[in-house]
C-alpha positions in Angstrom: 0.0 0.0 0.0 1.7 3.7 -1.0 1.8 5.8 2.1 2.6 9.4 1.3 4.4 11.6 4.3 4.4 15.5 4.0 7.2 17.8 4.8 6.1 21.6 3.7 7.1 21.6 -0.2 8.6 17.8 0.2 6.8 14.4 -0.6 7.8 11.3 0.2 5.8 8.0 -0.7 6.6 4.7 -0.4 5.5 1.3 -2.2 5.0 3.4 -5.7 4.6 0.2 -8.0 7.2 0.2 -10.9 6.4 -2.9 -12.6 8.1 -4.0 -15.5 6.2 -5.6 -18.0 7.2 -8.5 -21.1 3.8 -9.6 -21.8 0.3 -9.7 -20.3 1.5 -12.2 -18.0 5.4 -12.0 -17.7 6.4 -9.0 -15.2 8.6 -7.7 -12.8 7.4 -6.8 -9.3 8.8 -3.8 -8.4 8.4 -1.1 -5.3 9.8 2.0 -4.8 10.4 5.0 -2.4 9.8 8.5 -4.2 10.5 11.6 -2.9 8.5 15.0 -4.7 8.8 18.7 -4.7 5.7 20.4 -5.0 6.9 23.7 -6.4 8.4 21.6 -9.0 5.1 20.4 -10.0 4.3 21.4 -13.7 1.7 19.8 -15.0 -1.2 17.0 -14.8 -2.4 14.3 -17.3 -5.5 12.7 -17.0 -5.8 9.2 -18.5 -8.5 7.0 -19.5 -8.3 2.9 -20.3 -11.1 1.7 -21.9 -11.4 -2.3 -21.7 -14.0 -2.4 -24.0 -16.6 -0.7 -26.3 -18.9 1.6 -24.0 -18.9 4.6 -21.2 -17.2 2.9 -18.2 -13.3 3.6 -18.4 -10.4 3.4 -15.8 -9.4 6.9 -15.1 -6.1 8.2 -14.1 -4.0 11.0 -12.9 -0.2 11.6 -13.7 1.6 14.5 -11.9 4.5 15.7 -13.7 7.8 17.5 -12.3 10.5 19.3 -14.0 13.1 17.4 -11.5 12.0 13.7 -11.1 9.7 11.3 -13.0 5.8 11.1 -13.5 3.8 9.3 -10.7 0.4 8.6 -11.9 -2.3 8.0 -9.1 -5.4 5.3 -9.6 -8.3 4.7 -7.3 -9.3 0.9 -8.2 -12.3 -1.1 -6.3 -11.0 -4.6 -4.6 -14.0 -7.1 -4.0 -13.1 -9.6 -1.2 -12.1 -12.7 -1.6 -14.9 -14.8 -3.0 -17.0 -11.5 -4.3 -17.2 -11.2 -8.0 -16.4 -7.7 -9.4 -19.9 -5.9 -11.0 -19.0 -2.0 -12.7 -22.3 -1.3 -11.7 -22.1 -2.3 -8.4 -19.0 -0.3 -7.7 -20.3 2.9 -8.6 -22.3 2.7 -5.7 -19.8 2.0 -2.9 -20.0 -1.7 -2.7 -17.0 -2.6 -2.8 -13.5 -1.5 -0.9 -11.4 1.4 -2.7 -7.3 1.5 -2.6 -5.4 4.2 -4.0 -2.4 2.9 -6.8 0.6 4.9 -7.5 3.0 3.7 -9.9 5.6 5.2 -12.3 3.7 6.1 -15.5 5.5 3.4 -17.3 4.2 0.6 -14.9 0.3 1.4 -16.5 1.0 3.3 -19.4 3.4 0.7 -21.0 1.6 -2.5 -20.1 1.1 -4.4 -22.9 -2.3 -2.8 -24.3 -2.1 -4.7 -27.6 -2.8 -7.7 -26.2 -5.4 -7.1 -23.7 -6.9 -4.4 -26.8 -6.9 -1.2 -24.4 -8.1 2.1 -25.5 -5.8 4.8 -23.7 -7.2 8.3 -24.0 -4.7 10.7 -22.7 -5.8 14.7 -21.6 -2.9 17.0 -20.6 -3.1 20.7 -19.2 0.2 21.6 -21.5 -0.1 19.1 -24.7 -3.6 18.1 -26.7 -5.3 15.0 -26.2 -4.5 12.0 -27.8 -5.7 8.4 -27.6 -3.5 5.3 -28.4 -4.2 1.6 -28.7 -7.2 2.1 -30.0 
């Protein structure tokens, strides 16, 4: 689980997930420590993985720095073990919520070809684009 721990303009989080990724199911587990300035902060993507035709997306945001790499931040429902996951279901609070950060590259680059993703990206300092689609 990240935990994030605030000193004035400083950031530090641990367990960002940096995965490395071959194929849909050949990966690297990785875990990091990060540490953040916030007056370095320069800009915010948002991000949105579509798994298939339709409205219901997984969203995104990716917080960029002019002195250290993109973290991107997810908020992803978790059924319990034994519960089956329902979209509809989990837009109503029914199901536990845990916040995901990861290096950019641990999402972003995970192989979208083969699990036919639809990434739509929105940026405050470039125009949206949408790849894998």
């Amino acid at each position: 689980m990240p935990r994030a721990f605030i000193d004035g303009d400083r950031v530090r989080i641990t367990g960002v997930r940096n995965f490395t990724y071959r194929t849909c199911n050949d990966f690297k587990v990785r875990y990091e420590d990060r540490e953040v300035s916030l007056s370095h902060l320069t800009g915010l993507d948002f991000f949105v993985s579509y798994w298939s035709e339709g409205p219901v997306g997984h969203t995104f945001l990716s917080f960029i720095f002019d002195d250290a790499p993109p973290l991107s931040t997810s908020i992803e429902t978790w059924p319990e073990v034994g519960e089956g996951f329902d979209p509809i279901a989990s837009l109503f609070k029914q199901f536990e919520l845990i916040y995901v950060v990861t290096s950019v590259t641990s999402w972003a680059c995970a192989p979208t070809t083969a699990t036919r993703q639809c990434t739509c990206i929105g940026s405050i300092h470039r125009s949206a684009m949408c790849v894998g689609c």
